[in-house]
C-alpha positions in Angstrom: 0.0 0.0 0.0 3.0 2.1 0.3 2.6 4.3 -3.1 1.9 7.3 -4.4 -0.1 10.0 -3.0 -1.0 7.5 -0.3 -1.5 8.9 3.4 -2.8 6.4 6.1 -5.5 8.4 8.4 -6.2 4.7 10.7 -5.1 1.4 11.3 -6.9 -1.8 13.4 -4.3 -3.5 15.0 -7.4 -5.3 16.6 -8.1 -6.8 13.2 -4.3 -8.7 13.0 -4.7 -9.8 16.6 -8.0 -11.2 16.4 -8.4 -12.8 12.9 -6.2 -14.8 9.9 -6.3 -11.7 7.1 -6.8 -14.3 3.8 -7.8 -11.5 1.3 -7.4 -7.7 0.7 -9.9 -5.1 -1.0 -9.6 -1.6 -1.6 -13.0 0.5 -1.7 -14.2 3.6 -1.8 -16.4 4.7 1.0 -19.2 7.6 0.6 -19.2 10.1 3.4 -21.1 13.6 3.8 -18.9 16.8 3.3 -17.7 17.1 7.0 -17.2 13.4 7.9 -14.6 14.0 4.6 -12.8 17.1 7.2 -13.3 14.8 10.5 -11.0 12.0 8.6 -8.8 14.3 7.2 -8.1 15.5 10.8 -7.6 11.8 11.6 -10.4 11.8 14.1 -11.9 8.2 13.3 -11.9 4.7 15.1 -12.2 1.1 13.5 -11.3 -0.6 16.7 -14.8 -2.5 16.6 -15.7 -2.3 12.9 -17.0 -4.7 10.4 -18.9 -4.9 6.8 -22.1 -6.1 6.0 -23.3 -7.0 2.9 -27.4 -5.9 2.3 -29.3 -5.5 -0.6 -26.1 -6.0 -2.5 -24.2 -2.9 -1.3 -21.7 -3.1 1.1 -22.0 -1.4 4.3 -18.8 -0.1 7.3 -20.9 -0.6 10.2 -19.4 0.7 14.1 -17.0 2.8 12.4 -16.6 5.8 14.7 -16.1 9.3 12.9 -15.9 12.2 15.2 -18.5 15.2 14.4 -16.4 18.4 12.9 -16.1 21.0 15.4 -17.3 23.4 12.7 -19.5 21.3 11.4 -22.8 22.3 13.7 -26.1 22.0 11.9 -24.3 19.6 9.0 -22.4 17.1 10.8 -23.9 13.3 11.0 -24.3 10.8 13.7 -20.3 9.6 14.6 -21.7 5.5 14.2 -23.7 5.6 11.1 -23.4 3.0 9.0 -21.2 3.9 5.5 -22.0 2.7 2.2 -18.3 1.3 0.8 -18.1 1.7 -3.2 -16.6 -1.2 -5.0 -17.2 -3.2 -7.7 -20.7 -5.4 -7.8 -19.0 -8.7 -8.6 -16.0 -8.1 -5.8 -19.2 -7.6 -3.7 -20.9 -10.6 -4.7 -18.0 -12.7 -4.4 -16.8 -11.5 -0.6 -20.6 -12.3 -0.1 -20.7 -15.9 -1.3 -17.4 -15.9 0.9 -18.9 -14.9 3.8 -21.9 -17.0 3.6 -21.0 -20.0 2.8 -17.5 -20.7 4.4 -17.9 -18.3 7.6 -15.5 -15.4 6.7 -15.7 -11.9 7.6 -15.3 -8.4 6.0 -13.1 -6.8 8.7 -11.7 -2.6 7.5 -7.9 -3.2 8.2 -7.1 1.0 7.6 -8.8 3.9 6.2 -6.3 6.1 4.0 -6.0 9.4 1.6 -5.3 8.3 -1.9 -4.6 10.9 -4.5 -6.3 13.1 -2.0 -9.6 10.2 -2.0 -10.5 8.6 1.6 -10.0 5.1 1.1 -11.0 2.0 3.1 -8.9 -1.2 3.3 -11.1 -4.2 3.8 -9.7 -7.9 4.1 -12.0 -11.3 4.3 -11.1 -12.8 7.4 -11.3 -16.0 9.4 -11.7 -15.9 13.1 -8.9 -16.7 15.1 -9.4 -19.0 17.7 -8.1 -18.9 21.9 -4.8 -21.1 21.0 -3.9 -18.9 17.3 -4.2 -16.4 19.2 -1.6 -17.9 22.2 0.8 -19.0 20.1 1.1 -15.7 17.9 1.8 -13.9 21.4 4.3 -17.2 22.5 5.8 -15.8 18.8 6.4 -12.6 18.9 7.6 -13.2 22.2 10.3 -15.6 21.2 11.3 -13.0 18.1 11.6 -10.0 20.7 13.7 -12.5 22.8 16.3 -13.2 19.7 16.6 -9.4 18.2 17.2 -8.4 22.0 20.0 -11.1 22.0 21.5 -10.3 18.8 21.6 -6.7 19.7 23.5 -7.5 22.9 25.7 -9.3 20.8 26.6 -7.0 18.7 27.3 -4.5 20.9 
């Protein structure tokens, strides 16, 4: 994702630690004219937030924009759900996914792209208890060995 023009506003760590990322997406997501200068303030939250797929659209639901302090009369509610733009048969086909083998649509970041917000979705699989041990036992082990090698070196 590191290219041109390309400014990353939010990440969810939350996503990594919880689930097995199979799949990547890039959409487009449709926001009013001040959830546009909320994000670009970075004042958004995808901790708990997941897509939904109804009437064939895809939906960003619990993702947590900030009102614009300027915004007053014109500013939205901060949970609504968000209508994410992508293509109908990438829509279709995360939809079978989800249906029939138990996957989920989880955002992974929202960035500025040429100057467009952008959403990063991945189809995911649900990690369970003992992934979830052994990636900590993991990263553990590799923290223990780059703290060793840097003793070394010194």
């Amino acid at each position: 994702m590191d290219g041109k023009g390309i400014k990353i506003i939010a990440k969810n760590p939350k996503a990594f630690h919880e689930y097995f990322v199979e799949e990547r997406f890039e959409a487009g997501i449709e926001l009013s004219g001040t959830e546009v200068k909320s994000v670009r303030l970075g004042t958004l939250n995808l901790k708990d937030a997941w897509c939904t797929v109804k009437n064939g659209e895809l939906w960003v639901r619990q993702m947590h924009i900030s009102p614009y302090e300027q915004g007053n009369i014109f500013n939205k509610d901060p949970m609504r759900p968000r209508r994410l733009l992508m293509h109908k048969r990438e829509i279709m086909k995360l939809f079978s996914k989800v249906k029939l083998e138990g996957y989920a649509i989880i955002p992974l970041s929202v960035y500025l792209k040429n100057s467009r917000v952008k959403l990063e979705i991945a189809l995911c699989r649900g990690k369970k208890l003992y992934d979830k041990r052994q990636d900590a036992a993991n990263k553990d082990a590799r923290r223990q060995i780059d703290r060793a090698m840097k003793e070394r070196n010194h």
